[in-house]
N, C-alpha and C positions, 0 to 999 in steps of 0.2 A: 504494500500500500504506500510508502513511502516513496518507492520508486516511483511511482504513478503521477503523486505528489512535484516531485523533483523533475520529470518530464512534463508535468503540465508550467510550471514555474519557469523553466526551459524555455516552454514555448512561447508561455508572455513575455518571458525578459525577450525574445530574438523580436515576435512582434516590436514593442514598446521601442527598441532599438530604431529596427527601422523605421517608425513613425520621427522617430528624433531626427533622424538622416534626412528623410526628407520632409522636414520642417524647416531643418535649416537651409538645404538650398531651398526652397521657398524663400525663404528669409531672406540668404544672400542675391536671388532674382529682385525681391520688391527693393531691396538695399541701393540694388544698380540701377532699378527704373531711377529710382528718387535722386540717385548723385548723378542720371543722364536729362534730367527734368528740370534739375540744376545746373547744369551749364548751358542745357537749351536758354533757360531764362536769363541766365548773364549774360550768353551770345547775342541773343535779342535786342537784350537792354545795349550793348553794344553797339549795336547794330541802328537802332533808333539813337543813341547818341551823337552817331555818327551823323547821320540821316539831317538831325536838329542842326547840327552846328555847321553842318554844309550847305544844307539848303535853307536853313530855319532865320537868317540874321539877313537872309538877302531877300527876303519877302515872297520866293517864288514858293510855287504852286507845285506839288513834288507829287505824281503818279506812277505809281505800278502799273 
C-alpha cells in the first residue's frame, strides 16, 4: 500500500513539475511581449519627436 502511495505522489510531483515548466515560459513569453511593447512605445515616441521638431516649428501641414 505504501508503494501505491509513493507512485501516486510520483505522479503529482512529475504533473505539478511540468505545470511549473510551463508557467514559466508563459511567463517569460508575456515578459517579452511587454519589454517588445516597450520599445514599440519609445520608438514611436521617437519617432513623433522627431516628426514635431521637423515639421512642427515650421507651420507645415505633415501627411502620411
Amino acid at each position: 500500500m505504501i508503494f501505491t502511495y509513493g507512485r501516486v505522489l510520483n505522479a503529482i510531483k512529475k504533473a505539478l513539475w511540468e505545470l511549473v515548466e510551463e508557467y514559466q515560459g508563459v511567463r517569460k513569453s508575456l515578459q517579452n511581449l511587454v519589454e517588445d511593447q516597450k520599445r514599440n512605445t519609445a520608438q514611436l515616441e521617437r519617432i513623433g519627436a522627431a516628426i514635431e521638431w521637423r515639421w512642427g516649428s515650421e507651420g507645415e501641414v505633415f501627411v502620411i
